[in-house]
N, C-alpha and C positions, 0 to 999 in steps of 0.2 A: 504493500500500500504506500502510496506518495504520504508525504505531508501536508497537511491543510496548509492553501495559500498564507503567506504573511505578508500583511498590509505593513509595510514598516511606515507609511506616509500617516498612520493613524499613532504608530509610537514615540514620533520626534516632538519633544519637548519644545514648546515657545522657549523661544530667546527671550528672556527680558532684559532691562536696562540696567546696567551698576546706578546709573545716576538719574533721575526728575527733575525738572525745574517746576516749582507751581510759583505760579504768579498768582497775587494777592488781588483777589476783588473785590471785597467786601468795602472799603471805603468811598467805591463809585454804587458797582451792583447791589453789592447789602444795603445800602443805606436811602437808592433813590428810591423805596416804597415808604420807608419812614416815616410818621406823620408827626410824630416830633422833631425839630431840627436841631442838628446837632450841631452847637459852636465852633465854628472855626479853630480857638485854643484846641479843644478837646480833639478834635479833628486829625490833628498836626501833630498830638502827643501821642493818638493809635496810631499813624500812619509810622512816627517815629519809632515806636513800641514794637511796631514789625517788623522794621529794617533791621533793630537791634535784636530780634528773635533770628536773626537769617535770612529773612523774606529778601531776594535781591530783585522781584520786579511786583509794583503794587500799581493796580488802576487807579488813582486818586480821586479822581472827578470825572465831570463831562461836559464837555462843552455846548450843554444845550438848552431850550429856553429855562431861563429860571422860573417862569409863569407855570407851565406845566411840568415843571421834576425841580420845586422849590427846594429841594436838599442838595443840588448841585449849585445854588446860586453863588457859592464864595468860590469857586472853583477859579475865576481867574484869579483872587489874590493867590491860590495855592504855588505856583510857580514861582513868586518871589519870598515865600513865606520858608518854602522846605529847605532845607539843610543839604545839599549835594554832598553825597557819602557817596566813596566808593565805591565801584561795582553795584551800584543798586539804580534802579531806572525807575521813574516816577514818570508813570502814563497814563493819557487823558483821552474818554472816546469820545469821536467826532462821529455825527449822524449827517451835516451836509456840510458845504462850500462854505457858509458863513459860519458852522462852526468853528472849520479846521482855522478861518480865517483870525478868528479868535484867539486860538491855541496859538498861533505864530505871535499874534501881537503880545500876547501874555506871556511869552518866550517858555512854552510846551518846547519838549527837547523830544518827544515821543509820544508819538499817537497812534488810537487804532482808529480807524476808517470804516464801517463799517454797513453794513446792508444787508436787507433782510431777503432771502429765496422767495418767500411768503406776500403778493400783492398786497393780500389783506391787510399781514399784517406792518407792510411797510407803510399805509396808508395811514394805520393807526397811530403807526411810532413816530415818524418823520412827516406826516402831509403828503408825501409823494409818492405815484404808483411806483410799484417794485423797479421795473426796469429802467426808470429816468433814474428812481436813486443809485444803484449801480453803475450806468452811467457817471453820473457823478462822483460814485466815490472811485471811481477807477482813476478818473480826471484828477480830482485827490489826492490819492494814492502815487500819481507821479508827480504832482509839485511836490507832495511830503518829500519822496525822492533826490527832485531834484534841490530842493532847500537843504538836504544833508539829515534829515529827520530819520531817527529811527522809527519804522512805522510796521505795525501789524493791521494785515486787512485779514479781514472776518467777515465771515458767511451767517447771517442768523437764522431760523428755522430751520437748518440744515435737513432737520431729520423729522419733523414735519410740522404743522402750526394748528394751534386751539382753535381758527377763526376755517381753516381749509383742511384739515386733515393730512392727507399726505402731500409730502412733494417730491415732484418727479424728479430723482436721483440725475438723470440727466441735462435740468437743467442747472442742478446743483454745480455739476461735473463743468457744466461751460462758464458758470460763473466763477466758480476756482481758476479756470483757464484763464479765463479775463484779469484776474488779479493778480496770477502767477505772471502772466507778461509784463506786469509793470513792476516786478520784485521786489516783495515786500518782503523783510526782515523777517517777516513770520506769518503766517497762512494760521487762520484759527474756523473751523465749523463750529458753530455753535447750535445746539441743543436749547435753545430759548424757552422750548415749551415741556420738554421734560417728556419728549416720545419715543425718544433712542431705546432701545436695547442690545445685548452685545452682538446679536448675529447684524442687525444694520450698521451698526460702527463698523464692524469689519467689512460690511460689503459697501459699505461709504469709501470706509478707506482705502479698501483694491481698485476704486474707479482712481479716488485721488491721488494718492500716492507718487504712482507710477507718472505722474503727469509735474508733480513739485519739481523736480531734479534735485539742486543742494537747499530748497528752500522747504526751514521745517515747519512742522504741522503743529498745531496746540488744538487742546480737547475741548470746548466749556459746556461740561455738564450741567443742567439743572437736575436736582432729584425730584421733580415732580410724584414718580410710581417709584420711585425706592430703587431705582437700577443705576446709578449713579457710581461706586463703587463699581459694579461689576460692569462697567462701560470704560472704565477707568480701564481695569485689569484687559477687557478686551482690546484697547486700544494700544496698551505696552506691548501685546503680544504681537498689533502688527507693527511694531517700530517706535510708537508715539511715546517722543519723553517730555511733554511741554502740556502745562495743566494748569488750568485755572479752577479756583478755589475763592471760597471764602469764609471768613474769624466764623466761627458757632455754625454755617452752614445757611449763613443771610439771605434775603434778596430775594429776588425777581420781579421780572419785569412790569411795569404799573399799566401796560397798555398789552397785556396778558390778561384774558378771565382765567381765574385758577392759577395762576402761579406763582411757583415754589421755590424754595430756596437754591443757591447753588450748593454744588458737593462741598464739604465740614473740610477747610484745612486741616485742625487737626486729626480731625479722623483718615484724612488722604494720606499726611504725615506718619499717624502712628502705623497704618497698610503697608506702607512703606518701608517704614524700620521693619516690621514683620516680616518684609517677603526681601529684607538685609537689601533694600534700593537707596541709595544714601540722598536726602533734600536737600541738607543743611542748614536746616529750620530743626529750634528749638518747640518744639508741641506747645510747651509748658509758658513759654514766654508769649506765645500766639491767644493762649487759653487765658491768662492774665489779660492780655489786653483784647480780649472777646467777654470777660467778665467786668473790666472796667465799662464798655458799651454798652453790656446789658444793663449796668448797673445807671446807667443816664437815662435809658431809655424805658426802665422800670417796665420790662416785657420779660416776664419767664422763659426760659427757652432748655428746651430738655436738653438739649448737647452739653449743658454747662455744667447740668445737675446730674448728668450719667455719671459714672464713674470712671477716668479713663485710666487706663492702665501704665504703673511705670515703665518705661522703657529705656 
């Protein structure tokens, strides 16, 4: 008798990464649902809070109406207000032209650009049908360019939206093309509505991938259905070391029905230390200043009251 076939293509262990970067979003994401507004002081002492925990990139603000995301309105002092430390990038997302226009004047060193797959919901967020805003931010995307800006452009509903349900992976795939041509420092899909799970991460990511060349990918998970973590893991196994996070697990989007926080730094972090991936972030120092925030904002939040474990 032969031996039964062996699939060895079923036995090869994902490659994972030695190392992660997550970038901080909780001081733009976490905070523009907020309906108490959090002082500038206070603002600038979490943002510092993190940079001192490890954190070497945090979205601070955004440069968008103050009328409608009043928690972003001090955003242009923030520029001249932070402390430039080493190796750490302090970046601000742009939704259109008179944004990014903004960010230059207020001497932003780093922006993302960004624009939603989702008609719907680019109407929502920005005033403008999907396809002019891309447009736009493509246009963007290369004066950030060519003004020397470090700039990440991002994809939102990538993986589908509250307002349309699914979206079609190909046009996802053209619109990454588009952004990929004007070389952006860093490529990010985002997960806005919290619909991913890990078999479409990976089949997101075999379309894009292959189409980046040296330019890398970042993840932004929302945990909307709890699959956040395990989007994480399946996105390390195709490649992906570039994560957005945020303090206690904050956020989402105000022009979202239904949405949910982004994925819990710390909890990305301690995943991490688990599965021996080294951040560089201190958990404990991130959990401090995710307990000083809860603590202004007098909102319970179970991340802070779980237990997390030494490591």
């Amino acid at each position: 008798m032969f031996p039964p076939e062996h699939n060895t293509d079923q036995d090869v262990e994902p490659t994972l990464p030695a190392t992660v970067t997550l970038m901080e979003v909780g001081p733009r994401d976490g905070l523009q649902s907020e309906k108490k507004i959090v002082p500038t002081p206070l603002k600038i002492d979490i943002i510092s809070g993190l940079a001192a925990a490890g954190v070497r990139m945090i979205q601070v603000g955004s440069f968008v109406s103050p009328r409608l995301v009043p928690q972003m309105a001090d955003t242009e002092r923030l520029p001249a207000l932070l402390e430039p430390l080493a190796g750490v990038t302090y970046n601000y997302l742009v939704l259109s032209r008179s944004g990014f226009e903004r960010a230059l004047r207020y001497g932003a060193g780093s922006v993302e650009i960004s624009a939603s797959a989702s008609d719907t919901h680019s109407r929502e967020n920005t005033g403008m049908p999907g396809v002019k805003a891309i447009g736009e931010a493509v246009e963007t995307l290369e004066s950030a360019k060519a003004g020397g800006l470090h700039a990440r452009a991002s994809i939102q509903c990538a993986f589908g939206c509250a307002y349309e349900g699914s979206i079609d992976p190909e046009f996802v795939l053209a619109t990454a093309r588009e952004f990929i041509a004007g070389s952006p420092d860093i490529l990010v899909l985002a997960d806005t509505t919290g619909m991913a799970t890990p078999d479409t991460v990976k089949a997101m990511l075999n379309r894009v991938l292959p189409e980046a060349g040296g330019i890398p990918l970042a993840m932004h998970f929302h945990d909307t259905r709890g699959f956040g973590l395990a989007n994480v893991v399946a996105a390390m196994e195709c490649g992906v070391t570039h994560f957005d996070t945020a303090l206690s697990g904050m956020g989402g989007c105000p022009f979202v029905p239904g949405a949910a926080g982004n994925i819990s730094t710390e909890k990305t972090a301690q995943l991490m230390t688990k599965m021996n991936i080294k951040t560089g972030i201190d958990m404990h120092g991130v959990l401090r200043c995710a307990e000083r925030l809860r603590s202004y904002l007098a909102s319970p939040n179970k991340e802070l009251t779980s237990r997390m474990e030494d490591t």
